[in-house]
C-alpha positions in Angstrom: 119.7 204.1 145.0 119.0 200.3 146.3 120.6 201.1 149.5 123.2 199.3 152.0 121.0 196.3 153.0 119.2 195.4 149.8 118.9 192.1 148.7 117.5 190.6 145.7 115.4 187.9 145.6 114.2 185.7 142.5 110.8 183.7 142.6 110.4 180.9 140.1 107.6 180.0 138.8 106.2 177.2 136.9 102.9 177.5 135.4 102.4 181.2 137.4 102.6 179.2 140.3 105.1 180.1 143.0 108.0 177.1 143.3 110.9 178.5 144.5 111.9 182.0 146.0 114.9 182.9 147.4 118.3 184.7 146.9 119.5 181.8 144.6 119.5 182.5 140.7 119.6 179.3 139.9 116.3 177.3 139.6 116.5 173.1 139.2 113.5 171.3 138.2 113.2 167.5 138.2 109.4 167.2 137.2 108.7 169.5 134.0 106.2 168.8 131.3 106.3 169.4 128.3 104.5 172.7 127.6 105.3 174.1 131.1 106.3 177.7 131.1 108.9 178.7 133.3 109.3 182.4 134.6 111.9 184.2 137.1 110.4 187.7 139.3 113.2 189.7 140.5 112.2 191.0 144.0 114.9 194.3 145.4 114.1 194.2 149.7 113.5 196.5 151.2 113.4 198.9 148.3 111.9 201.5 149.4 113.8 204.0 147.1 112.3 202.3 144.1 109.2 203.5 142.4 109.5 199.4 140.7 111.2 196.9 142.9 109.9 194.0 141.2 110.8 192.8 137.6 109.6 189.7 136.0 111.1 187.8 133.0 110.2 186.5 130.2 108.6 183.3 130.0 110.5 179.7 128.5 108.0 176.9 127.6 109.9 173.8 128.2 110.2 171.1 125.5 110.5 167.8 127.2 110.7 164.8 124.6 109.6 161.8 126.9 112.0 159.3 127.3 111.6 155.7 125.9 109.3 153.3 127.8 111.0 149.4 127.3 109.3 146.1 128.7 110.1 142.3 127.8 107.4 139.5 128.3 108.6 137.4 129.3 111.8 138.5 131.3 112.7 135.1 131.3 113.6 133.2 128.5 114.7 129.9 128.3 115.7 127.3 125.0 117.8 124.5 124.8 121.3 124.1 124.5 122.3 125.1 120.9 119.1 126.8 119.7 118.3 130.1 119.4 115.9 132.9 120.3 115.0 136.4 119.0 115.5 138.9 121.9 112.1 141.1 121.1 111.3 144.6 123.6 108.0 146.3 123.6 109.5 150.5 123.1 107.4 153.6 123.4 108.9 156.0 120.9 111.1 156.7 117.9 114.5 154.7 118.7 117.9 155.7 116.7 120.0 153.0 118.1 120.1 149.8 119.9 123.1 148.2 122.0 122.6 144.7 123.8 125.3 143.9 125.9 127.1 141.8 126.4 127.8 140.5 122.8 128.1 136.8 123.2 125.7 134.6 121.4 124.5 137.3 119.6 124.0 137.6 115.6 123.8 141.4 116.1 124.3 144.0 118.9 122.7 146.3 117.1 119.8 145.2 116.1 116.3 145.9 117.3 115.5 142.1 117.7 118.9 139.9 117.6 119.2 136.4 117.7 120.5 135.0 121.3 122.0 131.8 121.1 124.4 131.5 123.9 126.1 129.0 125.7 125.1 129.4 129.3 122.9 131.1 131.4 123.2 134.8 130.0 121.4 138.0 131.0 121.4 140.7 128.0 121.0 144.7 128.8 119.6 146.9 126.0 120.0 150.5 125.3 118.2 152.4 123.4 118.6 155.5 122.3 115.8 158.1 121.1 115.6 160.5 118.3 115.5 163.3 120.5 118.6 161.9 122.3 116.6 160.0 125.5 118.1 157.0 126.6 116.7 153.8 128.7 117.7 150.2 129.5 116.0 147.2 130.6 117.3 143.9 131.1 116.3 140.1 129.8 117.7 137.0 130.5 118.0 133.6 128.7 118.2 130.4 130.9 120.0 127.3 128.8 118.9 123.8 129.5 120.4 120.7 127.8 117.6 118.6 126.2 116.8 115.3 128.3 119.2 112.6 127.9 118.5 109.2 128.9 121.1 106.6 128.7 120.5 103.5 127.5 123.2 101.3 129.5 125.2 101.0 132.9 127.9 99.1 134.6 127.7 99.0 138.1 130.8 96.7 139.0 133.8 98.6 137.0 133.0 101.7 135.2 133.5 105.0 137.6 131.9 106.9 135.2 129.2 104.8 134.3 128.0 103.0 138.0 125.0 104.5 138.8 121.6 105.2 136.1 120.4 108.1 136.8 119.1 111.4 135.1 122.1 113.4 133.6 122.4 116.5 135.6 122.3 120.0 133.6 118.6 119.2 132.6 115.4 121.2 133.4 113.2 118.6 134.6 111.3 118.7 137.6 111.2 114.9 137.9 108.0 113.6 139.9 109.1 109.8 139.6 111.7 107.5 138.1 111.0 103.9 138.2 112.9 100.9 137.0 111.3 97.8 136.4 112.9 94.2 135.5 111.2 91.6 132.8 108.9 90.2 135.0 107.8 93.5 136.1 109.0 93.9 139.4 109.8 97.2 140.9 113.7 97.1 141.4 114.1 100.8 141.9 111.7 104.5 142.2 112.5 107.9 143.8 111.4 111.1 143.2 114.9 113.0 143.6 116.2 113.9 140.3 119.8 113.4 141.8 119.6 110.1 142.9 119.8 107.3 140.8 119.9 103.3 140.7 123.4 101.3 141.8 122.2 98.2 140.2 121.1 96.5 143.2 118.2 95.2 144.7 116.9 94.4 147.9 120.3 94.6 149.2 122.3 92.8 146.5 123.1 93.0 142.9 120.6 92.9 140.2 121.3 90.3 137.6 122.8 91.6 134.2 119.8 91.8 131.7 117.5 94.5 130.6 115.0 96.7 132.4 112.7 99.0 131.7 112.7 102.6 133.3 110.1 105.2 133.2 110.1 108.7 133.7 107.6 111.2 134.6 108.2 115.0 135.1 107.9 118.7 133.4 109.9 121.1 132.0 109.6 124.3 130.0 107.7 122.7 127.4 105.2 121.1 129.9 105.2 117.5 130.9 107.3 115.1 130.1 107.3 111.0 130.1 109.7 109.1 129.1 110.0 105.5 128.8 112.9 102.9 127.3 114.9 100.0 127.7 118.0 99.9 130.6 121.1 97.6 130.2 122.4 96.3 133.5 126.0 95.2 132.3 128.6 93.1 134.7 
C-alpha cells in the first residue's frame, strides 16, 4: 500500500553522480560523453508502508560519435576573373558526403575539394556528413578581381567613353601613386586616388596630342605592383 499522498520521484544520474531529481521521468542531457553511464533511482515519498521504497535502474553507457570538426585557411580566397581555385577544408573524422552550396562555378558539389571558378564575389557553404550520421557546416568565400588593365589611349575632346585615363574600376589595387609624364619629362598629372584620373589637361588647359608616359605603383593580392607604359593623348 503506497498510500493517498505518495509520490514518486526519479533521480538521474550521470556517472553516479546526482543530475537531476524530481517528479519528471524524463531526463535531457546536452553534454554526454561518450562512455558516460546513465542511471534512473525511483524514490516512493513518504513510503512508509514499504519495506523498499527506492529502486534503481539499470545502467546505459552512452555512445556519442563526435561530430565533425571543419576549418578553412584561409576563409578568404581570392583569384582573378576567369581562373579557378580548389575549395580545400581541414575535417576531423570519417566523412560520407559532401554538399557545397550554392552550385555556381563549381565542377562538383559533391566533391571533397571542387574546383570554384565563379563569376563574382561568391561565398560557398559545405556540409558534411559523418559515417555515424554527424553533420557540420562551415563557410568559405572567394573574392574575384579582374586582372589590371591599363589602356593605352584616350580622347579627351569627343569620346564619352573614353575622356578621362584612369585605372579601370573592378580591379584590386590599392594604388599608392599614378603619374603621367610628357616627353620632356614633365609631371602633367599624379594622385593617389585610384578613382580619379587625368582629363588631358595641364595647368589649366589642354595638353597637346602626343604621347606620355604613365607609371603606376600599388599592391594587390599578389603583392606589389608597378606598372609602366606609353599613353596616347588623341584630339
Amino acid at each position: 500500500n503506497l498510500g493517498i499522498n505518495s509520490v514518486f520521484r526519479y533521480d538521474f544520474k550521470i556517472n553516479g553522480i546526482n543530475i537531476q531529481s524530481g517528479t519528471s521521468n524524463t531526463f535531457t542531457a546536452l553534454a554526454l560523453l561518450n562512455n558516460d553511464t546513465v542511471t534512473c533511482a525511483v524514490r516512493v515519498t513518504p513510503g512508509t508502508c514499504l519495506t523498499s521504497p527506492t529502486n534503481v535502474s539499470n545502467s546505459i553507457l552512452m555512445t556519442v560519435n563526435p561530430i565533425p570538426l571543419i576549418s578553412f585557411d584561409p576563409l578568404d580566397l581570392t583569384i582573378t576573373l576567369g581562373s579557378s581555385i580548389p575549395l580545400s577544408a581541414s575535417i576531423t573524422g570519417t566523412i560520407a558526403n559532401y554538399l557545397w552550396t550554392p552550385s555556381t562555378g563549381l565542377n562538383n558539389a559533391s566533391a571533397a575539394v571542387p574546383l570554384a571558378n565563379p563569376l563574382v564575389n561568391t561565398t560557398y557553404n559545405l556540409h558534411v556528413i559523418s559515417t555515424d550520421g554527424c553533420t557540420a557546416d562551415k563557410t568559405v568565400t572567394v573574392k574575384v578581381v579582374k586582372e589590371i588593365y591599363i589602356p593605352n589611349a584616350f580622347t579627351p575632346d569627343d569620346n564619352v567613353q573614353n575622356r578621362v585615363f584612369r585605372i579601370p574600376s573592378g580591379t584590386s589595387l590599392k594604388l599608392q601613386y599614378l603619374l603621367i609624364y610628357d616627353r620632356y619629362g614633365n609631371k602633367v598629372f599624379s594622385t593617389e586616388d585610384i578613382n580619379q584620373g587625368w582629363d588631358g589637361t595641364y595647368k589649366g588647359k589642354p595638353a597637346a596630342q602626343g604621347t606620355y608616359v604613365y607609371m603606376i605603383k600599388g599592391t594587390d593580392f599578389k603583392g606589389d605592383v608597378f606598372l609602366k607604359g606609353a599613353l596616347s593623348l588623341i584630339r
